[in-house]
Legacy VTK file of the C-alpha trace (Angstrom):
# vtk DataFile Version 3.0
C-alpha trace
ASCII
DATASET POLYDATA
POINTS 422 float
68.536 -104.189 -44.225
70.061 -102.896 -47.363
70.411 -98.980 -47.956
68.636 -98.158 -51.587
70.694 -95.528 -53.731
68.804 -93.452 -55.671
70.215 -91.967 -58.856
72.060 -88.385 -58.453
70.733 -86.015 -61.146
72.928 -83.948 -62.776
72.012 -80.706 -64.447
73.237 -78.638 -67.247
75.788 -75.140 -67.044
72.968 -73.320 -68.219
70.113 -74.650 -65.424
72.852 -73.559 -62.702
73.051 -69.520 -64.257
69.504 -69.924 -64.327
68.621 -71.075 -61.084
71.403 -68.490 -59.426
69.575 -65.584 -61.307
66.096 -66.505 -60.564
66.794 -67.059 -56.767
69.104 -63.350 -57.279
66.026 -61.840 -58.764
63.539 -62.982 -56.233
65.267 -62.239 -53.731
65.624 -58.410 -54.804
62.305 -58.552 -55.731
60.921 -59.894 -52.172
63.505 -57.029 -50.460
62.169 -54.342 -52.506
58.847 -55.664 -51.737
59.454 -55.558 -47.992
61.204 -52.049 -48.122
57.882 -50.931 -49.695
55.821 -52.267 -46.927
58.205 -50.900 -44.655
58.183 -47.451 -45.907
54.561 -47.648 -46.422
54.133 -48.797 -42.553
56.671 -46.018 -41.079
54.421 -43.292 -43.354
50.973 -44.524 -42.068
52.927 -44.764 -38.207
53.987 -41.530 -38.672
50.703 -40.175 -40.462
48.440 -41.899 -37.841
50.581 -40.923 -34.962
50.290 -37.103 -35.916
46.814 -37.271 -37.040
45.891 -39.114 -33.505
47.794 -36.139 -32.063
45.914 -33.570 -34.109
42.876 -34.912 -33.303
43.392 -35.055 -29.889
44.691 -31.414 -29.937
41.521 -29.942 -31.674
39.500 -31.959 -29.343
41.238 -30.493 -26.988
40.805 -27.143 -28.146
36.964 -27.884 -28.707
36.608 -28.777 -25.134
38.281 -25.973 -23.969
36.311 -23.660 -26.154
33.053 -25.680 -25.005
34.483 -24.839 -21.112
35.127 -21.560 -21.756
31.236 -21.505 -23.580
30.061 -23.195 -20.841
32.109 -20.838 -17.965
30.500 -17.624 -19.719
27.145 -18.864 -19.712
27.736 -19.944 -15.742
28.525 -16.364 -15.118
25.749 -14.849 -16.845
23.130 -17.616 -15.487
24.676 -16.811 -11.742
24.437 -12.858 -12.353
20.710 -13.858 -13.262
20.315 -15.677 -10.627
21.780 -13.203 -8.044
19.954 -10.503 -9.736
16.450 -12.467 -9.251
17.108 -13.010 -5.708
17.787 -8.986 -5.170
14.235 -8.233 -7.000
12.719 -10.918 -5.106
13.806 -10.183 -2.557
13.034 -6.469 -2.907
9.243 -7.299 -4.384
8.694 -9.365 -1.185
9.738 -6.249 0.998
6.868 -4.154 -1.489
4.454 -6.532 -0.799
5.127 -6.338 2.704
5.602 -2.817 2.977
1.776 -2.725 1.173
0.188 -5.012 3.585
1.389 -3.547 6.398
0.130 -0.303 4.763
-3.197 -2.218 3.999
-3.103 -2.790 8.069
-2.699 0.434 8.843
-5.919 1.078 7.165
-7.568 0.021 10.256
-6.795 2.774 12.437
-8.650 5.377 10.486
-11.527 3.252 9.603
-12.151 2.481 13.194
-11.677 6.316 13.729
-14.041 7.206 11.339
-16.747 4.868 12.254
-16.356 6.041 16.170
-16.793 9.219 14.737
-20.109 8.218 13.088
-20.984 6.246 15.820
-20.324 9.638 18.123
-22.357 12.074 15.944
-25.431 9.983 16.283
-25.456 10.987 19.667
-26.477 14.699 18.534
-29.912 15.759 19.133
-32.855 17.487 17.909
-32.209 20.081 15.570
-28.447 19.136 15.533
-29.166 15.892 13.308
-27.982 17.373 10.388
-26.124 16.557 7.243
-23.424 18.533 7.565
-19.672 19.102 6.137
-18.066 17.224 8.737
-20.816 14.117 8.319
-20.352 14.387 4.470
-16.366 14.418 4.652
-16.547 11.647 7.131
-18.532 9.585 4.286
-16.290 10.844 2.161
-13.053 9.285 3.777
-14.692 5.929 4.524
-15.301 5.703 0.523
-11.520 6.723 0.316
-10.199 4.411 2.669
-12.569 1.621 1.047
-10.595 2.804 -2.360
-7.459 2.587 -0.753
-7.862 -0.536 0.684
-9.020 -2.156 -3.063
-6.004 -0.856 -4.486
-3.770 -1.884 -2.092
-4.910 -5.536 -2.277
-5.085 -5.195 -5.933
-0.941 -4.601 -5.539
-1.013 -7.426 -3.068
-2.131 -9.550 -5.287
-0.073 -8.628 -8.194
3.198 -8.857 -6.069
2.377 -12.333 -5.303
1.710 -13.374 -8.381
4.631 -11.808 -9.939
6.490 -13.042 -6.942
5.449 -17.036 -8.000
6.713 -15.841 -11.811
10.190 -15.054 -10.707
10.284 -18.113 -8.132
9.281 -19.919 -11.583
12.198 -18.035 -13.568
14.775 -18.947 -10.983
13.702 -22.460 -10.457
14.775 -22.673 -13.994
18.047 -20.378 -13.939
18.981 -22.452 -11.027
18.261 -25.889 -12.729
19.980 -24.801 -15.740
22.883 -23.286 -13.638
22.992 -26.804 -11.619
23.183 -28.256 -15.375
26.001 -26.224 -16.509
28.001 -26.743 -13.172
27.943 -30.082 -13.996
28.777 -30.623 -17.334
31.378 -27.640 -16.702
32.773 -30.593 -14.186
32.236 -33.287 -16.939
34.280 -30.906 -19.267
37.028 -30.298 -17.375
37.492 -34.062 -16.240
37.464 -34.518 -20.244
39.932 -31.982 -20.971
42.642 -33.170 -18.256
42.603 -36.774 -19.251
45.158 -38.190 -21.930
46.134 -41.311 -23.045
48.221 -41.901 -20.468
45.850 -41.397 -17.738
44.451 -44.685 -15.333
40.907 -43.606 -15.497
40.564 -44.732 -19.927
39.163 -47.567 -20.791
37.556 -49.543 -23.710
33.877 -48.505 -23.464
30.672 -50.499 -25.404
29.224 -48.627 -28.152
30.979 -45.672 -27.589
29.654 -43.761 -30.893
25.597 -44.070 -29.577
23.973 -40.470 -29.252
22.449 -40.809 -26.603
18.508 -40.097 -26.228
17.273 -36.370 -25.579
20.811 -35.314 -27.238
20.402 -31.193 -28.125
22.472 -29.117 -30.987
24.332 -26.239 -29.630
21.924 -23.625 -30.745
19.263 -25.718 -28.984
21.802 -25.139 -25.882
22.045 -21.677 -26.381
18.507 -21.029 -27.453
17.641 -22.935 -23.817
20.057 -21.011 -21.741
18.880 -17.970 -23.407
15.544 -18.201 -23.349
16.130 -18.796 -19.345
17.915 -15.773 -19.534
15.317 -13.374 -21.395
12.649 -14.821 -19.347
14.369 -13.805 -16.054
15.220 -10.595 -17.548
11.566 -10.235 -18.458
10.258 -10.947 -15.178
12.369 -8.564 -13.330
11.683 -5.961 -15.478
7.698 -6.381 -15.206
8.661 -6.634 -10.932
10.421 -3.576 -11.203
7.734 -1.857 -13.228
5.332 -3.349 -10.692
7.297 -2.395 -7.760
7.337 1.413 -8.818
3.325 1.399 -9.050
3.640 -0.572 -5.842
5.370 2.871 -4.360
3.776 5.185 -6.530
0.522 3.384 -5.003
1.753 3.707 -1.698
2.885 7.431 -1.676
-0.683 8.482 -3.694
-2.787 6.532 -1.233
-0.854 8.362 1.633
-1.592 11.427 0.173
-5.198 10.826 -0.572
-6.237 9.505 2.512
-3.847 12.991 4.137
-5.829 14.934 1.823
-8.899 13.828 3.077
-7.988 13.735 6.408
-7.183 17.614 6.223
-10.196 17.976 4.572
-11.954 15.962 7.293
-10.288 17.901 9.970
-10.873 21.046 8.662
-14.907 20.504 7.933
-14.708 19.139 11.727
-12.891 22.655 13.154
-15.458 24.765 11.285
-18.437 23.149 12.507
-16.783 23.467 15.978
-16.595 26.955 15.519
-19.839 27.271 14.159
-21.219 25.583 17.098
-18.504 27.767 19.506
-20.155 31.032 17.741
-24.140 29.013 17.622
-23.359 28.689 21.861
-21.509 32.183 22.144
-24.637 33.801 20.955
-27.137 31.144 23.073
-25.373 32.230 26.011
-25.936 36.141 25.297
-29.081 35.552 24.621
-29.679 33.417 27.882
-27.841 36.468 29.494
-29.887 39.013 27.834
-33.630 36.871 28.042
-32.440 36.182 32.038
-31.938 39.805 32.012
-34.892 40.953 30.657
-37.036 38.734 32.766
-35.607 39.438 35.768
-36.610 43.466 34.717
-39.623 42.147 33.647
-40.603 40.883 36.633
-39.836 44.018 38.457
-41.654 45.913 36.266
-44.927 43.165 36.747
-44.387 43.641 40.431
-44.351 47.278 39.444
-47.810 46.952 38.006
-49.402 44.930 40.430
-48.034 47.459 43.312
-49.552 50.279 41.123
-52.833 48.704 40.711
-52.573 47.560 44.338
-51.776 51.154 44.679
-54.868 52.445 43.080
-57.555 51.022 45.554
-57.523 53.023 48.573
-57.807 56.144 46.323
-60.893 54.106 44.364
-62.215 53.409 47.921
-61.862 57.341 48.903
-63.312 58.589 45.851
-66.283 56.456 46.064
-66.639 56.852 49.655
-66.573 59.999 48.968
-68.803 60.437 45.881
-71.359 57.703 48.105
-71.298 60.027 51.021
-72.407 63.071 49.312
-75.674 61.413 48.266
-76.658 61.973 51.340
-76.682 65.437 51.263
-80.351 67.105 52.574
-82.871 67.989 49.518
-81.317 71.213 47.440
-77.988 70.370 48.944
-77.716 67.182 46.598
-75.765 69.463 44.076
-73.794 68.211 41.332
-71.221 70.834 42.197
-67.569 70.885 40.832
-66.324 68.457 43.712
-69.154 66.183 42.299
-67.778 66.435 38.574
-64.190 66.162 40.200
-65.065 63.444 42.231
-67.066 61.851 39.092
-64.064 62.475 37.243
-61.631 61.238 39.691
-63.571 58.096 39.781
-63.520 57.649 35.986
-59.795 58.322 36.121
-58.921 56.043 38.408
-61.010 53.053 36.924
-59.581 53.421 33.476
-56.242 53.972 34.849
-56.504 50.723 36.781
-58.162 49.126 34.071
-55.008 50.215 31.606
-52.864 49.113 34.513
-54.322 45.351 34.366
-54.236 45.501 30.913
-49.605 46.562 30.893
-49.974 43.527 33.748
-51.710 40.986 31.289
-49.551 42.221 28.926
-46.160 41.946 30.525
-47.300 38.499 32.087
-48.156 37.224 28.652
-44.214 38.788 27.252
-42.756 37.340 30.807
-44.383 34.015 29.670
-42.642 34.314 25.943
-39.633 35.277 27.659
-39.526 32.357 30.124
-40.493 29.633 26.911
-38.004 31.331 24.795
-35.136 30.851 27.373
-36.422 27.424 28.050
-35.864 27.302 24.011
-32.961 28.522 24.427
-31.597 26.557 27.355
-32.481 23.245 25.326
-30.857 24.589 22.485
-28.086 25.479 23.967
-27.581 21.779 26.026
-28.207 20.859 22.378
-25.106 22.807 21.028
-22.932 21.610 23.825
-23.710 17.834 23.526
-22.756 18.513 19.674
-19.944 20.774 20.889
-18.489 18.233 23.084
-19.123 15.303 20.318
-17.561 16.738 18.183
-14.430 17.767 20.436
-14.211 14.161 20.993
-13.935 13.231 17.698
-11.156 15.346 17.199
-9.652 13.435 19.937
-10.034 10.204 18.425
-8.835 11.599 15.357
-5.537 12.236 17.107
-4.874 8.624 16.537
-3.948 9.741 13.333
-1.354 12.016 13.779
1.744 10.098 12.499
3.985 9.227 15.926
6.773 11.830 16.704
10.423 10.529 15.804
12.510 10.485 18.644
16.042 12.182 18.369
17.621 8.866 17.298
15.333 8.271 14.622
16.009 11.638 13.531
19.260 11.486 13.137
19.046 8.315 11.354
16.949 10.112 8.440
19.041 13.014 8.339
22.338 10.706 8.380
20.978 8.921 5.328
21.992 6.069 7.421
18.051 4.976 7.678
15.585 5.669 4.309
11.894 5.872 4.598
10.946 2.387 3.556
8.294 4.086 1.294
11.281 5.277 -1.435
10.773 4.777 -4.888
13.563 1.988 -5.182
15.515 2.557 -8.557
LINES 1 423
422 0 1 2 3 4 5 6 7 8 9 10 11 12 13 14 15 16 17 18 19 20 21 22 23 24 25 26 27 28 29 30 31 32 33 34 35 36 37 38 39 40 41 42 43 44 45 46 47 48 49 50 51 52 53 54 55 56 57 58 59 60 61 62 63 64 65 66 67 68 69 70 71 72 73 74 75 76 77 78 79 80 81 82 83 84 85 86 87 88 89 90 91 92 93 94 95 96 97 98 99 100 101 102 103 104 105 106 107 108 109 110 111 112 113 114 115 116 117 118 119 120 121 122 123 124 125 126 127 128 129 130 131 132 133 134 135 136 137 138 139 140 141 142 143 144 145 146 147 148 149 150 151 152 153 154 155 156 157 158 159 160 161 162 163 164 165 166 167 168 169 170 171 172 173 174 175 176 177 178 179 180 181 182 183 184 185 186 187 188 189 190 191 192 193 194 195 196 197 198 199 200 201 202 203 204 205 206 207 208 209 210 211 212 213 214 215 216 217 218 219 220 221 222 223 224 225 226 227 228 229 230 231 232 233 234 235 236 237 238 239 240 241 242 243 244 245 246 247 248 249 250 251 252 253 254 255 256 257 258 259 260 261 262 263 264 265 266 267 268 269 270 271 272 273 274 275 276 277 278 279 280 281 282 283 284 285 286 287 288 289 290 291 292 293 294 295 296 297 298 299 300 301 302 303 304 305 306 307 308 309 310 311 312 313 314 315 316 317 318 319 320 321 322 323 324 325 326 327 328 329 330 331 332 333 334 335 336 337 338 339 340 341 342 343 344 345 346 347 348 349 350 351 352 353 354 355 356 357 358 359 360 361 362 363 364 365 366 367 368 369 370 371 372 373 374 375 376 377 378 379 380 381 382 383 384 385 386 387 388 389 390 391 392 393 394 395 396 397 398 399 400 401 402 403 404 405 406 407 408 409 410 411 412 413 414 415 416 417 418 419 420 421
């Protein structure tokens, strides 16, 4: 097969210049072109590689700020939280110290109401309203106001109690919160671009749902805070009138015990002095009777006494009527006689009468020391009542320390429970 020849085209001088210079000029043109590019590219490297570097350095500054943010709000939410658990901790021992106080309550009510119960065993005249029955009314109305305002505290403390369990629920779930996105934080901070743990994540730039400002943040932690605060504040307030109720009530139902006591050791020594004089009476009445009856014996020996000379002088008197005719004269031994007679009858008649008299006055004698006798079994049954209230009341006399317990106060090394706490 033939090979076909084309034609070989020839061009002018002037095309070649031409053609040199344009493929010269492009060619400059194209490299300055590219150098452009090139500088432009090395700029942006450099410009992105510093700004990536800057950003990652003020992030990094951010989230050690936001640590640091976070840290200080840890410490204050812990000292809350440490500081909640002291006051609870010291309202529950105020509530406890009040109930057991509100227990206690039962030893002088039973006391007084054996003491009522006792005095109702008086008798007779000794039923009365007196000082000791009045005080003893007296105390039970205290005790009953005692007893309402220690439950009134009791119930306070437990509801302020369930307010600062509330408050630390939250100081603890916000404390929880900030221990872990202290973690989160600090993960953040530590990684870099060189770490294993980066990755490409999907939609990265999302806010997520429930997102909060910082000054919602703060305003949250905050408001935990001041609420806390606020609590422990109204338990200390209420822990004061807790121990201010305490030491008052102690004091009122002490009062009132003295007072009690003392209305009970008067009457005893009224009743002491009522029997003192009961017995010298008895003595005296006993006394007298006993002379009494002497002296009645006295008068019926006299009257007895007064017979034979009755019989003598009106023999006597009976046996002269028989005197003969003129010798029936009313001669002086008649009128002596006579008067004799008369003598003796009124003196025997006055004699009956002392008797009747000192019989009736032995009788008044012998009812009046029967009076007196009852009255006096009277005052001892109220005596000894009354005695053995005072020995029930002994219950509440406060138990003597022993020498260890002593020592402990005076040591400081042991407080009374009942301080005023700070």
């Amino acid at each position: 097969m033939a090979t076909e020849v084309r034609p070989v085209t020839r061009f002018q001088p002037p095309d070649w210049f031409t053609s040199n210079y344009t493929i010269s000029t492009n060619a400059e043109r194209q490299r300055s072109a590219s150098h452009q590019v090139r500088q432009e590219g090395r700029f942006l490297r450099n410009e992105t590689d510093s700004q990536t570097k800057w950003d990652q350095h003020s992030n990094n500054v951010r989230l050690a700020d936001r640590v640091d943010h976070i840290r200080k709000w840890k410490e204050i939410l812990e000292k809350t939280l440490a500081d909640l658990d002291k006051e609870i901790a010291d309202l529950s021992e105020a509530k406890e110290l009040t109930e057991a106080a509100l227990e206690a309550k039962n030893i002088p009510t039973d006391a007084n109401i054996e003491c009522l119960t006792l005095r109702e065993g008086r008798q007779h005249i000794d039923v009365v309203q007196d000082e000791p029955e009045n005080q003893l009314h007296k105390e039970m109305e205290v005790i009953d106001g005692i007893k309402k305002a220690l439950q009134q505290r009791i119930r306070e403390g437990f509801e302020q109690l369930c307010l600062l369990q509330e408050a630390r629920q939250q100081v603890q779930a916000d404390l929880q919160d900030k221990n872990i996105a202290l973690g989160i934080d600090i993960d953040q901070y530590n990684l870099t671009d060189r770490s294993p743990l980066i990755s490409y994540k999907p939609d990265s730039l999302r806010v997520p749902k429930g997102t909060t400002t910082p000054q919602q943040w703060e305003d949250f932690s905050r408001y935990n805070k001041e609420r806390a605060d606020a609590e422990m504040q109204a338990s200390n307030r209420l822990r004061e009138a807790i121990h201010h109720t305490l030491q008052q009530t102690a004091n009122d139902l002490e009062a009132q015990k003295v007072a009690t006591e003392y209305a009970f050791r008067k009457r005893i020594h009224e009743f002491e002095r009522a029997k003192d004089e009961l017995e010298w009476q008895k003595k005296n009445t006993e006394d007298e009777i006993a002379e009494m009856e002497n002296d009645i014996r006295g008068l019926e020996e006299a009257i007895r006494a007064k017979i034979n000379p009755m019989k003598l002088a009106q023999t006597r008197l009976e046996n002269r009527t028989y005197r003969p005719n003129v010798e029936l004269c009313r001669d002086a031994p008649q009128y002596g006689l006579t008067d004799e007679v008369k003598q003796l009858e009124a003196t025997k008649k006055a004699l009956e009468e002392k008797c009747k008299q000192a019989k009736h006055a032995l009788d008044g004698l012998q009812k009046n020391l029967h009076r007196i006798n009852d009255d006096l079994a009277e005052k001892n049954n109220s005596l000894m009542l009354d005695n053995r209230c005072m020995d029930v009341r002994q219950k509440l006399n406060p138990r003597a320390q022993t020498a260890i317990e002593r020592n402990l106060g005076l040591t400081g090394i042991e407080r009374e429970r009942s301080q005023v706490l700070a």
